[in-house]
C-alpha positions in Angstrom: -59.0 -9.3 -29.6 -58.6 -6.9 -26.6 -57.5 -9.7 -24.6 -54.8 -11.3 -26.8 -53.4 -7.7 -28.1 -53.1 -6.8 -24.1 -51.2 -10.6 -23.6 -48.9 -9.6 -26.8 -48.0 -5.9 -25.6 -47.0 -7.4 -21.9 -44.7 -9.6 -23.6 -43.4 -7.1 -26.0 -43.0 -4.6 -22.9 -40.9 -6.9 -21.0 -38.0 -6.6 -23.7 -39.2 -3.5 -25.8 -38.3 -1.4 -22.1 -34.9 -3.0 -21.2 -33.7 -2.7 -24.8 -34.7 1.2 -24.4 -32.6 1.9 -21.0 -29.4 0.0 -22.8 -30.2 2.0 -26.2 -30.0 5.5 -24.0 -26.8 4.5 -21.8 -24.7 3.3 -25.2 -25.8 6.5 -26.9 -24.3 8.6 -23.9 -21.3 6.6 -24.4 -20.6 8.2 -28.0 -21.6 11.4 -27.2 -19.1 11.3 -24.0 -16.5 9.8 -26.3 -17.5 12.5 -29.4 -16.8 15.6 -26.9 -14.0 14.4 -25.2 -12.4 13.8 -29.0 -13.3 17.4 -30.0 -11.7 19.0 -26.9 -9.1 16.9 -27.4 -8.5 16.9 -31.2 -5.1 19.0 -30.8 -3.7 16.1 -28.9 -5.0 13.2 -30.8 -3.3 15.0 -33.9 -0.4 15.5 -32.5 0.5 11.9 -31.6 -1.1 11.0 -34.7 -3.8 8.8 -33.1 -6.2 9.3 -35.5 -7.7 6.0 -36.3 -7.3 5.3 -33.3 -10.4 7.6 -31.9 -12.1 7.0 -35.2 -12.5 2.8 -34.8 -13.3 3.7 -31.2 -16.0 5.9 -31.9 -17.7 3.2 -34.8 -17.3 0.5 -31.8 -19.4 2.6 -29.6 -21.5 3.4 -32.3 -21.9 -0.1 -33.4 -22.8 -1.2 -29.6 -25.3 1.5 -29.6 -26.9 0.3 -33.2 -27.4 -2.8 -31.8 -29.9 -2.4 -29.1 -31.7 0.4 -31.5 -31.8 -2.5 -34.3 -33.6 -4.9 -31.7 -36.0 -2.4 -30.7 -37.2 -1.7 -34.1 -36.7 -5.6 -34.9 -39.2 -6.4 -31.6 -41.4 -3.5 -32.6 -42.1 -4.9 -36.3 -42.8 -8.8 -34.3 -45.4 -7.1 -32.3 -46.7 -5.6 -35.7 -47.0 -8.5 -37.6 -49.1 -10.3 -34.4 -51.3 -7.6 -34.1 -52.2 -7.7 -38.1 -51.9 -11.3 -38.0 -54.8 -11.8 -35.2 -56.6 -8.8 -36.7 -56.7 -10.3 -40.2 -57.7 -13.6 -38.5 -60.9 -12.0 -37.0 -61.9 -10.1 -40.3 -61.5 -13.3 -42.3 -63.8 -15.1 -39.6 -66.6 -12.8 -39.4 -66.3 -12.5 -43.0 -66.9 -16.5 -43.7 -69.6 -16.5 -41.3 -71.6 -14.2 -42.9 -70.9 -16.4 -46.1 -72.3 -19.0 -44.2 -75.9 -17.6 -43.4 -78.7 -18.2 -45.0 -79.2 -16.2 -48.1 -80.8 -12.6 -47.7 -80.0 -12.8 -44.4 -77.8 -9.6 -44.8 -78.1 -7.1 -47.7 -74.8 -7.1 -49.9 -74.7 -3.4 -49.4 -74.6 -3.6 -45.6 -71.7 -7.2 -45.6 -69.8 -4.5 -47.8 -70.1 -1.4 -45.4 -69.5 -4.0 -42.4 -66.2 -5.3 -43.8 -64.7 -1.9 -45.1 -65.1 -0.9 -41.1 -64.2 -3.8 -39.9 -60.9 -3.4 -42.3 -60.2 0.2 -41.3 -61.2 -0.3 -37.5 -58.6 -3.1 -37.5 -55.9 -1.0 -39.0 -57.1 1.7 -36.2 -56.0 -0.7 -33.5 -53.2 -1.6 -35.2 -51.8 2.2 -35.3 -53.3 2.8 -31.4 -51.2 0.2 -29.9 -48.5 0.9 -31.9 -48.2 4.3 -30.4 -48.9 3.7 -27.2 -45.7 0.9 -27.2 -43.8 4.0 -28.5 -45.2 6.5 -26.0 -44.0 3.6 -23.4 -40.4 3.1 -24.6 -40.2 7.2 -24.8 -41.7 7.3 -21.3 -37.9 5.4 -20.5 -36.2 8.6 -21.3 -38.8 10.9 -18.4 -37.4 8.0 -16.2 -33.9 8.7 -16.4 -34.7 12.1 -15.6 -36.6 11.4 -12.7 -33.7 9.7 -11.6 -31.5 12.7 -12.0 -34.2 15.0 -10.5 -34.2 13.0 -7.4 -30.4 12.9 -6.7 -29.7 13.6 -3.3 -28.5 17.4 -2.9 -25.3 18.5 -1.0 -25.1 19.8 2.4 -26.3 23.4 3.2 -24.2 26.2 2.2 -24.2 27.8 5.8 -25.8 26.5 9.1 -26.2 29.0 11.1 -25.9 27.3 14.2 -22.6 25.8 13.7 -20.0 28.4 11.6 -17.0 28.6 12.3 -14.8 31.6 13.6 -13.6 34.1 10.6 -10.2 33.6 10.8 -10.5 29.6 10.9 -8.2 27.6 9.6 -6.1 30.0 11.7 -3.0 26.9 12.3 -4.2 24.5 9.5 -3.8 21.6 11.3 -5.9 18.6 9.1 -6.8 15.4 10.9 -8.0 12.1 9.2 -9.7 9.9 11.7 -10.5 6.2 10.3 -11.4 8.1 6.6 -14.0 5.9 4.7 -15.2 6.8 1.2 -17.6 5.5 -1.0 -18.8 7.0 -3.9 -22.6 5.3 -4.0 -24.3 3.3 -1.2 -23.9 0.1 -2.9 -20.0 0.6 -3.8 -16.8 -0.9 -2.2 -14.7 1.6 -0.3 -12.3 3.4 -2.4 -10.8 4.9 0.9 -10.6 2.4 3.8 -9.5 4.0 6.9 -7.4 6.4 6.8 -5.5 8.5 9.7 -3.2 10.9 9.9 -2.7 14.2 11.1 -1.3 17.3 8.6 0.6 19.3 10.7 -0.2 23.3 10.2 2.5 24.9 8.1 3.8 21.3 7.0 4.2 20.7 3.1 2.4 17.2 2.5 3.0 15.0 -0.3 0.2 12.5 -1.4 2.0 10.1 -3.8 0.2 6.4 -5.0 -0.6 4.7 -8.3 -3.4 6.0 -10.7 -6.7 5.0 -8.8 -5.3 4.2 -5.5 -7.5 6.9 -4.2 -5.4 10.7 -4.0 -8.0 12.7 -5.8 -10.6 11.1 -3.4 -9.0 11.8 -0.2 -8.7 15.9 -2.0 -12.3 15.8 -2.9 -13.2 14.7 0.8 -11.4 17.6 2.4 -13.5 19.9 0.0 -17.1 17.8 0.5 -17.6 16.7 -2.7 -18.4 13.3 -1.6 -19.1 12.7 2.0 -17.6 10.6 4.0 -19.4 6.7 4.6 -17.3 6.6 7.9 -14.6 8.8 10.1 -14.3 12.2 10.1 -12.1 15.1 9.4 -10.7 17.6 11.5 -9.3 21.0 10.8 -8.3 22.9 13.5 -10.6 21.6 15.8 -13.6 21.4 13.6 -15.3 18.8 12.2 -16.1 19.7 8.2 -19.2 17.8 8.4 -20.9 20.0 10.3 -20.4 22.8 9.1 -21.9 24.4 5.6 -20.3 24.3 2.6 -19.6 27.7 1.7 -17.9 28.3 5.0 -16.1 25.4 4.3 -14.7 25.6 0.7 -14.4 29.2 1.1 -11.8 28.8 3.4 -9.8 26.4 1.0 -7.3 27.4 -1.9 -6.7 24.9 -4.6 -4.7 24.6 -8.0 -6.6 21.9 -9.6 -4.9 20.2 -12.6 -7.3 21.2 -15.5 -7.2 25.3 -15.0 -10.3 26.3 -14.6 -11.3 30.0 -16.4 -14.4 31.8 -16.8 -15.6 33.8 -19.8 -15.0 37.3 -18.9 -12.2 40.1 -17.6 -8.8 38.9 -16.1 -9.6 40.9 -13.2 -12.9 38.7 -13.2 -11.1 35.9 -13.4 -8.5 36.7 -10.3 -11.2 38.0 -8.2 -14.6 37.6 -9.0 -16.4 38.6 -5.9 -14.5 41.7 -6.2 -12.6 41.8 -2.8 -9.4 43.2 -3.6 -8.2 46.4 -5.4 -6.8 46.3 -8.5 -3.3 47.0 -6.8 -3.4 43.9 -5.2 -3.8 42.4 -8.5 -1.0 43.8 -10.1 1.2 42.2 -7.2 -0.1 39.0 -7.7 0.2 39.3 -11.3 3.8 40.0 -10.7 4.2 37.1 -8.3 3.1 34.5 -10.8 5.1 35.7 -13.7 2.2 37.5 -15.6 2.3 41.4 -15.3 4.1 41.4 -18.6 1.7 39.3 -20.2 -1.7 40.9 -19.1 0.6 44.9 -19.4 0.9 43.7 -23.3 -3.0 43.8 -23.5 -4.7 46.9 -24.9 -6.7 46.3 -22.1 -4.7 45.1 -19.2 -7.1 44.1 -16.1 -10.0 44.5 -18.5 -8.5 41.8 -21.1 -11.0 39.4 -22.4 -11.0 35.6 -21.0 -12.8 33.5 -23.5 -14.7 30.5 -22.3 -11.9 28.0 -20.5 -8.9 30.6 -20.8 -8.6 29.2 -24.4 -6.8 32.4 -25.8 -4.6 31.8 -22.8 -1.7 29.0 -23.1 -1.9 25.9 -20.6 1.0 28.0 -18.6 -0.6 31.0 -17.8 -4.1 29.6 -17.3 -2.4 27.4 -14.2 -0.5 30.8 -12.9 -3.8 32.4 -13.2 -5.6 29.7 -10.5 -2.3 30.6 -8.6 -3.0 34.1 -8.6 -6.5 33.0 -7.6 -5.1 31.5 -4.6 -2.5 33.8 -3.8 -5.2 36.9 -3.5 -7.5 34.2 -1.2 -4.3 34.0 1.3 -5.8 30.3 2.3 -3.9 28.9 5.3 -4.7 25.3 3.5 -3.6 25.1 -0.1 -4.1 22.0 -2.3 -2.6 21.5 -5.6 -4.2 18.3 -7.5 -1.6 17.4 -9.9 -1.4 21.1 -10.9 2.0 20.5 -12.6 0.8 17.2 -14.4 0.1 19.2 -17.9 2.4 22.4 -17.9 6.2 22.8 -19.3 9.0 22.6 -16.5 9.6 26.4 -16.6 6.1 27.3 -15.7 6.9 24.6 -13.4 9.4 25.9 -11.4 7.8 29.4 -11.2 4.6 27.7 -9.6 6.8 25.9 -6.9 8.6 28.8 -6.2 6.0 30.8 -5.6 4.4 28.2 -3.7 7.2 27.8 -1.4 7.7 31.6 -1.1 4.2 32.9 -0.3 3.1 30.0 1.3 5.7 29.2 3.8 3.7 29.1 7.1 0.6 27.5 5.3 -0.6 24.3 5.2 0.4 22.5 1.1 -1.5 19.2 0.2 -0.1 18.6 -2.9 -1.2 15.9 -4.9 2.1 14.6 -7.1 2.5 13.2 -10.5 5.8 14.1 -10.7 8.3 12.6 -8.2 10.5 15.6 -7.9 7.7 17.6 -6.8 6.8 16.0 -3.4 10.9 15.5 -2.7 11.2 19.3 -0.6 8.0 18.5 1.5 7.9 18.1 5.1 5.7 14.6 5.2 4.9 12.3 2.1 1.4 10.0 2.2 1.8 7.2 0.2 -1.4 5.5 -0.6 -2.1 2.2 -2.2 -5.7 0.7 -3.0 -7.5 3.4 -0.8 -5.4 2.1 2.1 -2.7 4.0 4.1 1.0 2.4 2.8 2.9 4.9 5.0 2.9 8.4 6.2 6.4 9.9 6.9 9.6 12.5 5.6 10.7 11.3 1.9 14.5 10.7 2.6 13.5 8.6 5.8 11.0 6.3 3.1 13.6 6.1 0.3 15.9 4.7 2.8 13.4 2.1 4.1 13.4 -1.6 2.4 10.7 -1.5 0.9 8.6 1.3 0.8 5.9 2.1 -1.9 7.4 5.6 -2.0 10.8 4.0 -2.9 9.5 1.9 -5.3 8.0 5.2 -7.0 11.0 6.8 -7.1 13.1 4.5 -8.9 10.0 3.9 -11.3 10.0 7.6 -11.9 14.1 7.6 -12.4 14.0 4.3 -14.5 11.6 6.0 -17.3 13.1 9.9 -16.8 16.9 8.3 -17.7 14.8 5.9 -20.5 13.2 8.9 -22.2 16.5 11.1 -22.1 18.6 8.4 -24.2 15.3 7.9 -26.3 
């Protein structure tokens, strides 16, 4: 019996464990799909795409069903073996003692012998059945290992190698032969780029969703090292230096506004470097003195968690006040202007092109218009480098990927206005 129940559970295993690693990736699906439809329930009301989310969310839910439903189906098949071959073997001993000579057992003992035999049975039974379960959960401690052994980033500081305090002083960024991958067993999703940002220039990053702009941003900041090349500001190479020294150094306007629960003053300056003075100025700068001055509060005015009591306008002029007070001679904007009204609009690029004239703008476009005043425009294509020169020179070349993006851009603007 202990032989052929160890045969059945390595057969049972060898499904039982796969079916448990495809039951816990599925089930992360619908609860990645079910919090991104909370957060964005306004939205999916308000282009009345309802059913929409709701069949999506059963599909995902019926593709997680299925792999729960063959679990439980190969769980009961191992179930009815085990009961099978442990009914087999009471039955046996159970005819052979009918088969010896009379008064060679008492009925009293044949009785006791087959009532433990019956229970012991039903004792394996339950054992193996639990340890099967214990195995499958055992799946779950697995895929956090997995997580626990994730490789950690770079040091915050290295003491040996940090750079000077007032670096970037010029803001000069060089790309040498940029590769990115985002695991070791992934294609390139940047393949070799190089260029050189001028210090002071405003540079435009335009491409197609997933040619690769948000990768070549999240370089410059570390968050995914680089599988070949380097990069290069003012003389230093980011790689070898820590990460603090690095991303402290950096100002960026990313295109979800990120806001922490707490003060507004908090929120502008949270290691508490600047007076509140200073604050008021930048507040004035981006447009929100009267809006924080109409707080009982002012300074002190609650944030809530993600700026929700905050619209989508003001929490973006916010992450410019951020990087206003940091005075960064390197500024990025990731499609900050992607999910905010044209007014707000304007006053960002204003501002922008006010308080940061003699710094360094990488700004990521989504609109078309955005990128048209900068010095330099990158145009990227599949991770590759298309071209790399002013905007009115590319729209006058035959050609050019920037062109095309252009007229694509003017072709749906003039569409949506007689719409």
């Amino acid at each position: 019996m202990v032989y052929l129940a160890t045969r059945l559970q390595r057969y049972y295993f060898a499904t039982a464990k796969e079916l448990m690693r495809i039951n816990g990736t599925t089930k992360s699906l619908v609860a990645n799909h079910l919090a991104e439809s909370a957060a964005g329930a306004v939205t999916i009301r308000a282009f009345e795409q309802e059913e929409r989310f709701f069949a999506k969310n059963l599909d995902l839910i019926d593709t997680n069903a299925s792999p729960f439903f063959h679990n439980f189906a190969a769980n009961e098949w191992l179930i009815l073996r085990l009961e099978t071959l442990s009914a087999t073997v009471l039955a046996s001993a159970a005819l052979c003692m009918v088969l010896l000579p009379p008064g060679t057992f008492s009925s009293g003992l044949i009785g006791m012998a087959l009532t433990y035999g019956l229970y012991l049975n039903m004792a394996l039974v339950a054992s193996i059945q639990y340890q099967c379960t214990m195995a499958n959960y055992i799946i779950s401690v697995e895929r956090l290992d997995q997580y626990m052994h994730l490789p950690s980033e770079a040091p915050e500081v290295i003491e040996d190698n940090r750079p000077p305090l007032d670096w970037p002083a010029v803001g000069k960024v060089v790309f040498s032969d940029l590769q990115i991958r985002y695991r070791p067993d992934a294609p390139l999703v940047l393949r070799g780029i190089s260029c050189t940002f001028q210090g002071g220039h405003k540079i435009g990053i335009v491409g197609r969703t997933g040619s690769g702009k948000t990768t070549l941003i999240s370089a410059l900041f570390r968050l995914v090292e680089p599988a070949g090349g380097k990069i290069i500001v003012d003389g230093i190479d980011i790689s070898k230096i820590g990460l603090h020294d690095l991303r402290s150094r950096f100002g960026i306007i990313p295109q979800e506004p990120t806001l922490f629960n707490g003060t507004v003053r908090y929120n502008l300056d949270p290691l508490s470097q600047h007076t509140d003075q200073e604050i008021w100025e930048v507040l004035g700068k981006c447009q929100l003195r009267e809006a924080v001055q109409e707080k009982e509060e002012g300074l002190d005015s609650g944030v809530v968690g993600d700026g929700s009591n905050w619209s989508m306008g003001q929490r973006q002029l916010f992450c410019l006040g951020r990087a206003l007070l940091r005075r960064s001679r390197i500024l990025v904007l990731d499609e900050a202007t992607a999910s905010i009204d044209n007014a707000t609009d304007l006053i960002l690029q204003k501002t922008i092109r006010t308080e940061f004239a003699d710094c360094t703008v990488i700004t990521v476009a989504h609109r078309i218009p955005t990128v048209m005043d900068c010095n330099m425009v990158l145009a990227i294509s599949d991770g590759k480098l298309m071209e790399y020169d002013e905007p009115m020179k590319l729209m006058k070349t035959e050609g050019s990927l920037f062109g095309q993006l252009v007229k694509q851009y003017w072709s749906h603007f003039q569409s949506a206005e007689l719409h």
